[in-house]
N, C-alpha and C positions, 0 to 999 in steps of 0.2 A: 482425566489426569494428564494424557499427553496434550490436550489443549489448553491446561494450566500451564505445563512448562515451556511450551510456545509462546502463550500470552509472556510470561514473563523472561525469556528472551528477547522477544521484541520490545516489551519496556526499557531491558538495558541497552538494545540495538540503540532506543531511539534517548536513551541517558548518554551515549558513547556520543552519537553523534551534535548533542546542541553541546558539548563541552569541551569534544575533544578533535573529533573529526574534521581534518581541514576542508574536506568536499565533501559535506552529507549529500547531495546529489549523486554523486560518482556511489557511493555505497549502497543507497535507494533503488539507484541503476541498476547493481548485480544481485538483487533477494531471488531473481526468478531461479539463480543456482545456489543459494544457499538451503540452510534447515527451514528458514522458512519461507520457501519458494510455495508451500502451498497453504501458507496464512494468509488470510483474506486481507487482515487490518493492515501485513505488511503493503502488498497492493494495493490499498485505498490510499494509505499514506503515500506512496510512492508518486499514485498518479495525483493526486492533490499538488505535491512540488512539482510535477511536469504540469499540471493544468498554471498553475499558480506562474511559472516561467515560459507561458507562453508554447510550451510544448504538447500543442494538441494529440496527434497521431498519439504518442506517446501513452498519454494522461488516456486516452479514449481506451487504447489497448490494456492499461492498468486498472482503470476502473472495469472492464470487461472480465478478466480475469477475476478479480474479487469479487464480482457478482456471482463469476460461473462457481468459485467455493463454498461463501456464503449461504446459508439456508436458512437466517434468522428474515425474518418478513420484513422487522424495521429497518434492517441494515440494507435489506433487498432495495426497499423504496430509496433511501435515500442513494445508493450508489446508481440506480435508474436513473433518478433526478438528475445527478450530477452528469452521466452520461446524455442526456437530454440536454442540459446547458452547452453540452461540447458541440453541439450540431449547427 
C-alpha cells in the first residue's frame, strides 16, 4: 500500500513537472530529500535527465541509487545497463 501511494505521487511529481514547472531539473535535483528520496523510479528518472544533459557523475550516482532500492530483477538489468553505458 505505501508503495502505491509513492507510485502515485511521483506520477503527479512528474504531471507537475511537464506542465507546470519552470526547471524540472532543478526539482529532479532535490528527491534525494524529499518523500520520495527512497523511490527507485524517482532516481532512474532523475538520472535519465542528468545522463540525457550530459551530466555523467550525476546520472551515474542516480542510477546507483535506484538500483541499490530496486529489487525487481527487470528493473535491476535495465538500470545495470544503463550504468554500463555511462562508462
Amino acid at each position: 500500500m505505501a508503495s502505491e501511494a509513492l507510485h502515485v505521487k511521483f506520477l503527479k511529481l512528474l504531471m507537475w513537472v511537464g506542465h507546470s514547472c519552470p526547471t524540472p531539473l532543478t526539482l529532479l535535483l532535490t528527491l534525494e530529500h524529499g518523500e520520495l528520496a527512497n523511490y527507485y523510479l524517482a532516481h532512474s528518472a532523475r538520472a535519465d535527465m542528468c545522463r540525457r544533459l550530459g551530466r555523467t557523475a550525476e546520472a551515474r550516482a542516480s542510477y546507483e541509487k535506484a538500483l541499490a532500492l530496486t529489487q525487481q530483477e527487470p528493473e535491476r538489468r535495465f538500470l545495470a545497463r544503463r550504468l554500463e553505458e555511462l562508462k
